[in-house]
C-alpha positions in Angstrom: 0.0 0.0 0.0 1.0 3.3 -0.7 0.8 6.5 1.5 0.5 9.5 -0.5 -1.3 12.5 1.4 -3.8 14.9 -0.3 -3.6 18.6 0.0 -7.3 20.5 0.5 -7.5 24.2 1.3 -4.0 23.6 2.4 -4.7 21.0 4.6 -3.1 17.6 4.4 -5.5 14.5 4.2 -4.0 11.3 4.8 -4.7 8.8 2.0 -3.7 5.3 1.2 -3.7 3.1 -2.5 -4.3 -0.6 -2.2 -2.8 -1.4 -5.5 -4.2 -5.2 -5.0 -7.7 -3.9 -4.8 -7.4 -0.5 -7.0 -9.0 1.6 -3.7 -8.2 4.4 -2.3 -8.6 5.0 1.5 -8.9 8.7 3.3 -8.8 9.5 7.0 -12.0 10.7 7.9 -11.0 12.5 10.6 -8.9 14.4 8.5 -11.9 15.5 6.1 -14.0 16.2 8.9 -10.8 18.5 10.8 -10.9 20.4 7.4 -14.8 20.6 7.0 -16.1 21.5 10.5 -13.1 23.3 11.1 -11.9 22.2 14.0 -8.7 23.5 16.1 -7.3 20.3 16.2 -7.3 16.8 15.4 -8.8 15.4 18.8 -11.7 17.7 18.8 -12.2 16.3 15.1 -12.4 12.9 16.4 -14.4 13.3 18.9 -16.8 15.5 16.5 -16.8 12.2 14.2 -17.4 10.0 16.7 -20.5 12.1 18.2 -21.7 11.8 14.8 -21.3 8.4 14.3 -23.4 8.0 17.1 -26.6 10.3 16.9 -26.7 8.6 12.9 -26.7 5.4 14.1 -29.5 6.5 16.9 -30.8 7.5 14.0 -31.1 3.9 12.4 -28.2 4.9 9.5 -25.6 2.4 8.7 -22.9 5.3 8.2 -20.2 2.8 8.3 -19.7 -1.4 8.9 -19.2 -2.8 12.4 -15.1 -2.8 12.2 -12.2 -1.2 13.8 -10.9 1.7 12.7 -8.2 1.1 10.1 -4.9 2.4 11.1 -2.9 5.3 9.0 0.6 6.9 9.7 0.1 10.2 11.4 2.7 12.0 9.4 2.7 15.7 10.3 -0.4 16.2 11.3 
């Protein structure tokens, strides 16, 4: 797999390519830092997990029951 970050409004969002599947996988929490704009990384992770919670409350299937996949922090 290949880690190659994406740049968005100046704002670095981890990514990795699974060359044996042809996928590419982002760090949510990343998007959501950028989106919500949030001061820093742990408030953004806490804001996605908060979310996470009141949609499934809410009877949507955001995302499958696994753990979360884990990513090089890099310079975040």
């Amino acid at each position: 797999m290949q880690h190659l970050p994406a740049q968005f409004e100046d704002h670095a969002i981890r990514r990795v390519y699974d060359e044996g599947a042809e996928t590419w996988w982002f760090s949510v929490v990343d998007i959501v830092h950028v989106l919500t704009q949030q001061p820093d990384y742990q408030t953004a992770r806490k804001y996605w997990n908060k979310l996470k919670e009141r949609l499934g409350k809410e009877g949507s299937q955001l995302v499958t029951d696994c753990h979360q996949l884990k990513m090089t922090a890099g310079s975040l």
